[in-house]
C-alpha positions in Angstrom: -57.8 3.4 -51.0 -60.1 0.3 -52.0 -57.3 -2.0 -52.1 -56.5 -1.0 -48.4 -59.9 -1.3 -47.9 -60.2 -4.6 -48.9 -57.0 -6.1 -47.5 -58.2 -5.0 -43.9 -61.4 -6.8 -45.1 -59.8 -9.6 -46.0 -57.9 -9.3 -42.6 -60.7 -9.1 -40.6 -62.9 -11.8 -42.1 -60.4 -14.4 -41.8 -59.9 -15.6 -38.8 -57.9 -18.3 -38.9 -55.7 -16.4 -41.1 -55.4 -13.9 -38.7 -54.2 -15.9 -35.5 -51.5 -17.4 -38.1 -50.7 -13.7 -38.9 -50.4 -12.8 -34.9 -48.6 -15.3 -33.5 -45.8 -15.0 -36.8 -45.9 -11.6 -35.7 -45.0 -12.3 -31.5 -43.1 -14.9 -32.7 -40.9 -12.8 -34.7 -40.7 -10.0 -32.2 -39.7 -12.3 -29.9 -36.7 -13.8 -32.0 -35.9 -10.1 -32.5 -35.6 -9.1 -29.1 -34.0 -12.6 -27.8 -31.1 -11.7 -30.9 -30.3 -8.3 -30.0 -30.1 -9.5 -26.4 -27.7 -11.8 -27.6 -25.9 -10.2 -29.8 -25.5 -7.3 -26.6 -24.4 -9.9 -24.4 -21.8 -11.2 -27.1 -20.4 -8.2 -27.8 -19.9 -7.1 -23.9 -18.4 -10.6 -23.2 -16.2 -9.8 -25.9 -15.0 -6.4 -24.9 -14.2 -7.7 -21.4 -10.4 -8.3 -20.8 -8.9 -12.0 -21.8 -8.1 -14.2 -18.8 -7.2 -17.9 -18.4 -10.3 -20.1 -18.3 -11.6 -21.0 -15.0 -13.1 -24.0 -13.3 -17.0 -24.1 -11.7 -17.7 -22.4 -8.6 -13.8 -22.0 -7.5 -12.4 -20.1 -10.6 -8.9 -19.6 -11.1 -8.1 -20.0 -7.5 -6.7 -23.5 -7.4 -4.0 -22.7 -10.3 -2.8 -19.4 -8.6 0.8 -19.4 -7.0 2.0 -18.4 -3.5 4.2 -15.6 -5.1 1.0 -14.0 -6.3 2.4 -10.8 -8.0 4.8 -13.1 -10.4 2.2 -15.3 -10.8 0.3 -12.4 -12.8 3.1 -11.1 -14.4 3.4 -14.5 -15.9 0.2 -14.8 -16.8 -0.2 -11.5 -18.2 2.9 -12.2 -21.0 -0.1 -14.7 -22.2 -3.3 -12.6 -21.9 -2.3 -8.9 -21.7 -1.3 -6.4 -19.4 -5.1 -6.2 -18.7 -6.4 -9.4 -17.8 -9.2 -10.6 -16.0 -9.7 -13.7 -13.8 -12.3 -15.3 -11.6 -11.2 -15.7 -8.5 -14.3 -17.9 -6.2 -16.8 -15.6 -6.3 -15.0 -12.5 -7.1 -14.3 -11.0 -10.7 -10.6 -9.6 -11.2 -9.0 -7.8 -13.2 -5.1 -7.2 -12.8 -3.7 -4.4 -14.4 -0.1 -4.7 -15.2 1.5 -1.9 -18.0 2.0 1.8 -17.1 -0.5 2.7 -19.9 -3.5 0.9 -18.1 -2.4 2.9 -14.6 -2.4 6.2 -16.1 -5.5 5.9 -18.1 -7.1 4.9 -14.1 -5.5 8.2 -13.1 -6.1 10.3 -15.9 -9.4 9.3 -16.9 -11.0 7.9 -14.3 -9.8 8.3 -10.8 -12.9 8.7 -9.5 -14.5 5.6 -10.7 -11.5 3.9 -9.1 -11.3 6.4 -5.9 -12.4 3.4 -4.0 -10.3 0.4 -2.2 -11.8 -3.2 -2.0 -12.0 -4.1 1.5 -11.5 -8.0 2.9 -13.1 -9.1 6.3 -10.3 -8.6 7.9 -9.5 -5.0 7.0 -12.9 -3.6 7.7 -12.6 -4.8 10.8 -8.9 -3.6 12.1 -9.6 -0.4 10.4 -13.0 0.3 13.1 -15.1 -0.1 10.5 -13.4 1.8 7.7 -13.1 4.6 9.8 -9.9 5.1 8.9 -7.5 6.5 5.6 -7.1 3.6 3.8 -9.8 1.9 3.6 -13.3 4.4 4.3 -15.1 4.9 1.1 -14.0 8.0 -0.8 -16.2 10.6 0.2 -16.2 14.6 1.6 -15.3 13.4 5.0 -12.6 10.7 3.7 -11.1 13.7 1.7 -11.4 16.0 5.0 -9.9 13.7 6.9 -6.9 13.2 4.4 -6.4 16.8 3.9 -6.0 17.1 7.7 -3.5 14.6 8.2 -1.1 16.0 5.5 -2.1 19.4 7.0 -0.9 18.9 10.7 1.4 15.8 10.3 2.6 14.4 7.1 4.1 16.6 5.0 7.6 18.8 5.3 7.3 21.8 7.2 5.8 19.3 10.2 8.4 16.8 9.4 11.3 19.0 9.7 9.5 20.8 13.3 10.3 17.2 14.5 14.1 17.0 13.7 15.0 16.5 16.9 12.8 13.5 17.6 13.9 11.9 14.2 17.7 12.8 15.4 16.9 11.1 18.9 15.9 8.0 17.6 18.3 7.3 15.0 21.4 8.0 17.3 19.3 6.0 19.6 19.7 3.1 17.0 23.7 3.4 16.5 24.0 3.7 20.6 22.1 0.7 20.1 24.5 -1.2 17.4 27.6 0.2 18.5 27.0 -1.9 21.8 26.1 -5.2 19.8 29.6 -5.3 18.0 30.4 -7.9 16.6 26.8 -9.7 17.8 24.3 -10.5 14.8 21.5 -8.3 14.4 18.2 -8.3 12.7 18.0 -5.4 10.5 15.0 -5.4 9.3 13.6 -5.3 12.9 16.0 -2.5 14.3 15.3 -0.1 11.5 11.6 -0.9 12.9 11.9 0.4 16.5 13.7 3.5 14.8 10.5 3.6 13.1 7.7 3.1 15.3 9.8 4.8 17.8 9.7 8.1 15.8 5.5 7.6 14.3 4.9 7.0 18.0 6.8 10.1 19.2 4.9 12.5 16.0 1.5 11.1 17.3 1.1 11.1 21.0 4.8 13.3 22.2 5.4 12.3 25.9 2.5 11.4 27.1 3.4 8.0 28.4 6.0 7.6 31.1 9.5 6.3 29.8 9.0 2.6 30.8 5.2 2.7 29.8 6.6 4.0 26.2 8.6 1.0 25.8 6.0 -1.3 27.3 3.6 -0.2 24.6 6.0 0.1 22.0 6.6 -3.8 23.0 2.8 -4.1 22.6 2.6 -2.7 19.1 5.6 -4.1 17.3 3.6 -7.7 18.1 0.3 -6.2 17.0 1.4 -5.0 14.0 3.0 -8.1 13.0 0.2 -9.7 13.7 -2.0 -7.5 12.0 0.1 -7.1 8.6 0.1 -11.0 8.4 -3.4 -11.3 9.0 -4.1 -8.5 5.9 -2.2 -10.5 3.9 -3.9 -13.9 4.4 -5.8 -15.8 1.3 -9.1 -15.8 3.7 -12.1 -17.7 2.1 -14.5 -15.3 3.6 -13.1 -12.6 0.7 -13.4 -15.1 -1.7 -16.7 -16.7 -1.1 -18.3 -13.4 0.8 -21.3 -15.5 1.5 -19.0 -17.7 3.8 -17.8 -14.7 5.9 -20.8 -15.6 8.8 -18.4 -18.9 9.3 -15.0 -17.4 9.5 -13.6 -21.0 8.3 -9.9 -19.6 8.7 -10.4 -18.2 12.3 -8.9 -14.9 10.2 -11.9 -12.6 11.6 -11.7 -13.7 15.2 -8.1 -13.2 15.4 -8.6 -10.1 13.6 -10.7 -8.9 16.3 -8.4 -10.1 19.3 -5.8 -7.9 17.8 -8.4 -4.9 17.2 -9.7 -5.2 20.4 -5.5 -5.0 22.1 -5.2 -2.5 20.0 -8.5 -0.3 21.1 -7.5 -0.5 24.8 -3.9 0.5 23.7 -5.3 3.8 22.0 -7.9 4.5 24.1 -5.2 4.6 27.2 -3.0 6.7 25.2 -5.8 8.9 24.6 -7.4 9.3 27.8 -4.0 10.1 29.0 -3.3 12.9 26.7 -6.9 14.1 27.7 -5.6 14.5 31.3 -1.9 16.0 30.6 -4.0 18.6 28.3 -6.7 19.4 31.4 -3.6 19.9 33.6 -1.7 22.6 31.1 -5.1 24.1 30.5 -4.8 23.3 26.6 -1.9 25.8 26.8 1.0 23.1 25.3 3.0 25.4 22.6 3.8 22.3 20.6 1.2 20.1 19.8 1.5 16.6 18.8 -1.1 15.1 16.0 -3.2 13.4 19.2 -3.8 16.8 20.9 -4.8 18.2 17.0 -7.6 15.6 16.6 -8.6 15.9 20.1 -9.0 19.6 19.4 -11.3 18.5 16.0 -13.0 15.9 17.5 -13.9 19.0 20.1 -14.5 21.7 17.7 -16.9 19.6 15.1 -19.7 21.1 14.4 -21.4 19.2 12.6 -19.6 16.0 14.8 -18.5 14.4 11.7 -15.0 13.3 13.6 -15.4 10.4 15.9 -13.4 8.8 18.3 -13.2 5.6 15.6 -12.0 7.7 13.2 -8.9 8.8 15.2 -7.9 5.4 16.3 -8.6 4.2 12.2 -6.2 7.1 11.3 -3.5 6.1 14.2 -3.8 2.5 13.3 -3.4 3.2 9.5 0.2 5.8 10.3 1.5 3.1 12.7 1.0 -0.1 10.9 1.5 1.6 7.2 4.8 3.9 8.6 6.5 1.5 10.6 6.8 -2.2 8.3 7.1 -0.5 4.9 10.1 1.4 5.8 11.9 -0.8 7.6 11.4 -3.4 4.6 13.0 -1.2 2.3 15.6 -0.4 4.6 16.5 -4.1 4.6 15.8 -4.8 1.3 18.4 -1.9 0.3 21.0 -3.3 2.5 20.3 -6.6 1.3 20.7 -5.3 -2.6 23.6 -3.4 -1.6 26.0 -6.0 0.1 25.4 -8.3 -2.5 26.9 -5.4 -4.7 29.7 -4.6 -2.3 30.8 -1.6 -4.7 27.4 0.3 -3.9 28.2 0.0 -0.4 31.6 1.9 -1.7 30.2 4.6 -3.8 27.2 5.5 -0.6 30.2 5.7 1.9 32.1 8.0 -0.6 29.2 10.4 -1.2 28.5 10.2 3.1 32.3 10.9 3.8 32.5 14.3 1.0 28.6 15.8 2.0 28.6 14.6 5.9 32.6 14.1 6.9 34.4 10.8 7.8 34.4 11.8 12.1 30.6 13.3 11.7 27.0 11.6 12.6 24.2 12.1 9.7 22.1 14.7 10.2 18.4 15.0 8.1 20.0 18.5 6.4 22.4 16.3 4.9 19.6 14.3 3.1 18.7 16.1 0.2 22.8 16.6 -1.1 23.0 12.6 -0.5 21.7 11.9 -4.5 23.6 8.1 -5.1 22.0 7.5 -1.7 18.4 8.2 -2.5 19.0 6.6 -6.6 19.3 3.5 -3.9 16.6 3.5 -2.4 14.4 4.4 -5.4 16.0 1.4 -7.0 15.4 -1.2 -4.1 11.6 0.5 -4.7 11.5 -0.5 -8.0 12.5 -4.1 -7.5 10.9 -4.4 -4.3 8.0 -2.3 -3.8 6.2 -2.7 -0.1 2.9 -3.4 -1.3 3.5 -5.2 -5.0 -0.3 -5.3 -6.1 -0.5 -2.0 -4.2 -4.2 -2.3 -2.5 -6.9 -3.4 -4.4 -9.4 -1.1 -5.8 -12.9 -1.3 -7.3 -14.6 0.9 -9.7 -17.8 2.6 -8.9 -19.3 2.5 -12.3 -18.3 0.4 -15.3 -16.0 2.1 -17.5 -13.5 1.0 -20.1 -9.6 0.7 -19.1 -7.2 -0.4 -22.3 -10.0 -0.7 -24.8 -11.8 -3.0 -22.3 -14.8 -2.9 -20.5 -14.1 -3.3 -16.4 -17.4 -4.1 -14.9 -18.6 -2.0 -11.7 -17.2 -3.8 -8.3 -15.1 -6.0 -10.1 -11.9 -6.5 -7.8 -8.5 -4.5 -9.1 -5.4 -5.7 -8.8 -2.5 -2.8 -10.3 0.6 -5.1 -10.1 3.2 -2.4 -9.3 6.0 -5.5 -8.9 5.4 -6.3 -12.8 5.4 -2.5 -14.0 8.5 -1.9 -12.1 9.8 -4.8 -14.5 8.8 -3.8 -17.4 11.7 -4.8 -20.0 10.5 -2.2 -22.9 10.9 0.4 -20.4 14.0 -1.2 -18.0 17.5 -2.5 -19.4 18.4 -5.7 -17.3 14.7 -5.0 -14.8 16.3 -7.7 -13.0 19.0 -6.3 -11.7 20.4 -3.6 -9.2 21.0 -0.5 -11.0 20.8 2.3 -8.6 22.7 4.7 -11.4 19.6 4.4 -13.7 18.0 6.9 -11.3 20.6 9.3 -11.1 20.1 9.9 -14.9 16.9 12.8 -15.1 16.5 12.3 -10.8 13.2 14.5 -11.2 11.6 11.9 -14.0 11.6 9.4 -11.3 9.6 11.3 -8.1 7.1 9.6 -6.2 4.1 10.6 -7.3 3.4 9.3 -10.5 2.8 13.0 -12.1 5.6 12.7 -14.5 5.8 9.1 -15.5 3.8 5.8 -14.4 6.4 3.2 -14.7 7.4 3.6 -11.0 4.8 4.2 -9.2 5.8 2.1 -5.7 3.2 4.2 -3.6 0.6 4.3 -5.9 -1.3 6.8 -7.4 -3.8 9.1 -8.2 -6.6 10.3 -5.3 -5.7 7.2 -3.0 -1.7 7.5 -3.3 -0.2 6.8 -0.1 -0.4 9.8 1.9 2.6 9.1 4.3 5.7 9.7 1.1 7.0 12.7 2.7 7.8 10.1 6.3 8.4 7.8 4.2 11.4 9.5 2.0 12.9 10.4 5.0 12.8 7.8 7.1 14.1 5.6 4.1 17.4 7.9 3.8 18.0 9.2 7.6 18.3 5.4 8.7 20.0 3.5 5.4 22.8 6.7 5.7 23.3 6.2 9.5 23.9 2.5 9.1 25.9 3.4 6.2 27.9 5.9 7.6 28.2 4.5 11.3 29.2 1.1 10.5 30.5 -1.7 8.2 28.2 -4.6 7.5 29.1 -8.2 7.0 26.9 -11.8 7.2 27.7 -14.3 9.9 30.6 -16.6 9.3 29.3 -19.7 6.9 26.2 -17.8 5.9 24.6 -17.1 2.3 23.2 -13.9 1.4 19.9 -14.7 -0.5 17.4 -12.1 -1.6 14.4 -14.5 -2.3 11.0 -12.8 -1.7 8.0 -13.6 0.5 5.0 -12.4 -0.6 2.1 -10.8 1.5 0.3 -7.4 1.5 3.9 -6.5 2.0 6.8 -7.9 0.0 9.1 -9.4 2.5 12.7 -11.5 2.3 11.3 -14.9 3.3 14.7 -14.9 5.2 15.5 -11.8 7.3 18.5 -10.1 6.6 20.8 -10.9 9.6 24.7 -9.2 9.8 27.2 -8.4 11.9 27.8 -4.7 11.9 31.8 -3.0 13.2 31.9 0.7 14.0 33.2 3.2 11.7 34.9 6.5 13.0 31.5 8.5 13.1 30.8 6.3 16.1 33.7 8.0 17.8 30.9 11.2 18.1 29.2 8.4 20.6 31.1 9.3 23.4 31.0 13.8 23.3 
């Protein structure tokens, strides 16, 4: 004890020596806090995912390619297939390897439950009152479960065969009296399309010629729309430009939303009126007259009217492009393979009959014809970086830390590419899916190498309309007719990309009746 004693004596009496003793002491506290700082901020900027370097202020965004979704896949044979990227303002990370996906899925679905919104998007979907694009939440997931409920999945689908059977034989009435004319085919599979999502939402409640006047109406909105989506818009890229709309992308955005708003709220006052007539009596409702009756019955009023037209906007705009690009893209595939086109009519003529129309029971025993399909999926998916997401909290994806509203791209286009997993990825193989049919489904439950509608909580909720619409219309034109290019025309199957993956040329042919067609005229 005296030598303690007399060090703090020591200690105290020596002033000098004391300050010296102090400031070592802040100094070195300092020095130690300041390392482990450092040393914390090296070891996260480590553990975040490689990525090309990046220029001040713009990022990567000057060295970025039109064909985006290649443009990844290339750079991701350099830095991994979990990469990160500044893009302007933005941090991204693009995920391209199955693995990656289904540890999202598996692990953390939640954390990425959420899709990143541009300018545009909030403001066609009414605010994010709609599906795709509202936050995850109880009334996104109530919302979801009632549209599978009462429209989008089998049992409804099938209660509308005869609207899907109207529409299709309205679409070889259609070809068989453009013979020998070129058509688009891209764009006719689309009015089978819209024509059919139109019918499942609202039924008859417009007049015959204001049907058509409206469908006229929507085919140029959503045109418009999906091209606006899929703009590179500086306002997503420096948010804190979005006040100045450089591109004019909001303002056109809103022209459209605002067409579109009078459209649906005409549709739905009308259905309001036809319902007060029949005394809510109807015995077959259509999905309008089912919101109307939630939007009534809410009571805590959770529903609103924005919500409805979100949810229509999201079924028409989502249901009507993506199908009728893989129905083109499949044809397109197919008659630059002319011996597919051989093999589908074979497989038509045993399960439907050379003299008979299709019919949507005939679907399901039509196998070669839906390993086509799934294989123009693979090469061409409708959305390649499927729509962006952003975690909620930072979590760790691949052995890499993802940081909490960083931008995520999942480049479908790439995974569906994959050569480890793929023999010749490049090529049109429809048999590969005819080997183990139920490996390859459309839900990413049994394997994450084909995943062309997504996954997890936020996987596309329209697959069931989808899968059929796909078939019903590529075995019609199959079945009803042959299909050949205009005299001194090339087929070419180059791609266009957008929020949608289109042929930057649309597939244009001259289609000749087959004996099915005969059925035309009983």
């Amino acid at each position: 004890m005296g030598k303690v004693s007399d060090a703090l004596s020591w200690y105290q009496n020596r002033e000098p020596d004391r300050m010296a003793l102090n400031f070592f002491f802040l100094i070195s506290v300092v020095i130690f806090i300041v390392y482990r700082k450092g040393v914390k901020r090296i070891k996260d900027t480590q553990s975040l995912p490689p990525g090309p370097r990046a220029l001040p202020v713009l990022g990567y965004l000057p060295f970025l390619r039109l064909d985006l979704h290649c443009c990844f896949a290339d750079l991701a044979q350099t830095f991994g297939s979990v990469m990160m990227m500044r893009i302007g303002s933005r941090q991204c990370i693009i995920v391209s390897s199955s693995e990656a996906a289904r540890e999202m899925c598996r692990d953390h679905d939640v954390t990425f439950a959420n899709h990143d919104t541009t300018a545009a998007a909030r403001i066609i979907s009414f605010g994010m009152q709609d599906i795709g694009f509202q936050p995850y939440s109880p009334k996104w997931r109530t919302l979801r479960k009632a549209c599978v409920r009462e429209l989008l999945n089998t049992k409804i689908l099938d209660s509308f065969h005869a609207l899907h059977q109207r529409e299709v034989r309205s679409m070889v009435e259609e070809l068989h009296r453009k013979t020998g004319e070129v058509v688009d085919v891209g764009q006719v599979a689309f009015v089978t399309v819209l024509n059919v999502v139109t019918g499942m939402l609202w039924g008859n409640s417009l007049a015959a010629e204001e049907q058509k006047r409206v469908g006229g109406e929507l085919r140029e909105l959503v045109d418009g729309i999906v091209h606006l989506l899929g703009v590179t818009n500086m306002s997503d890229i420096f948010p804190v430009l979005e006040w100045m709309d450089l591109q004019g992308v909001q303002r056109k955005m809103k022209e459209h939303k605002e067409r579109l708003d009078r459209l649906l709220s005409m549709i739905i006052e009308q259905r309001k009126g036809t319902l007060e007539a029949s005394g809510d009596q109807e015995k077959t409702k259509d999905f309008l007259q089912v919101m109307l009756e939630m939007l009534k019955e809410d009571p805590h009023q959770l529903l609103t009217m924005d919500n409805i037209k979100g949810i229509f906007t999201d079924i028409v705009t989502a249901g009507t492009d993506t199908t009728s690009i893989t129905v083109e893209w499949t044809l397109a595939e197919m008659m630059n393979r002319p011996e597919t086109i051989r093999k589908a009519q074979e497989e038509l003529e045993s399960v439907v009959g050379k003299e008979e129309m299709v019919d949507e029971t005939h679907l399901p025993k039509l196998h070669y014809l839906e390993a086509l399909v799934k294989e123009s999926l693979r090469l061409h998916p409708p959305i390649p970086l499927l729509l962006p997401r952003y975690p909620t909290a930072t979590c760790s994806i691949g052995g890499y830390m993802i940081p909490k509203g960083a931008k995520i791209f999942i480049n479908a286009w790439a995974i569906h590419r994959n050569p480890t997993v793929w023999e010749n990825p490049s090529e049109f193989i429809p048999e590969r899916f005819l080997e183990r049919m139920n490996r390859w489904d459309y839900y990413g439950s049994n394997n994450f190498n084909f995943i062309p509608f997504g996954f997890g909580r936020r996987i596309c909720m329209g697959i069931p309309l989808a899968e059929k619409m796909n078939k019903f219309i590529l075995a019609t034109m199959l079945h009803s007719f042959e299909w050949r290019l205009p005299d001194n025309s090339k087929l070419d199957l180059v791609e266009k990309f957008g929020i949608v993956l289109k042929k930057e040329k649309p597939l244009v042919a001259i289609a000749t009746a087959r004996p099915s067609c005969a059925k035309l005229n009983k």
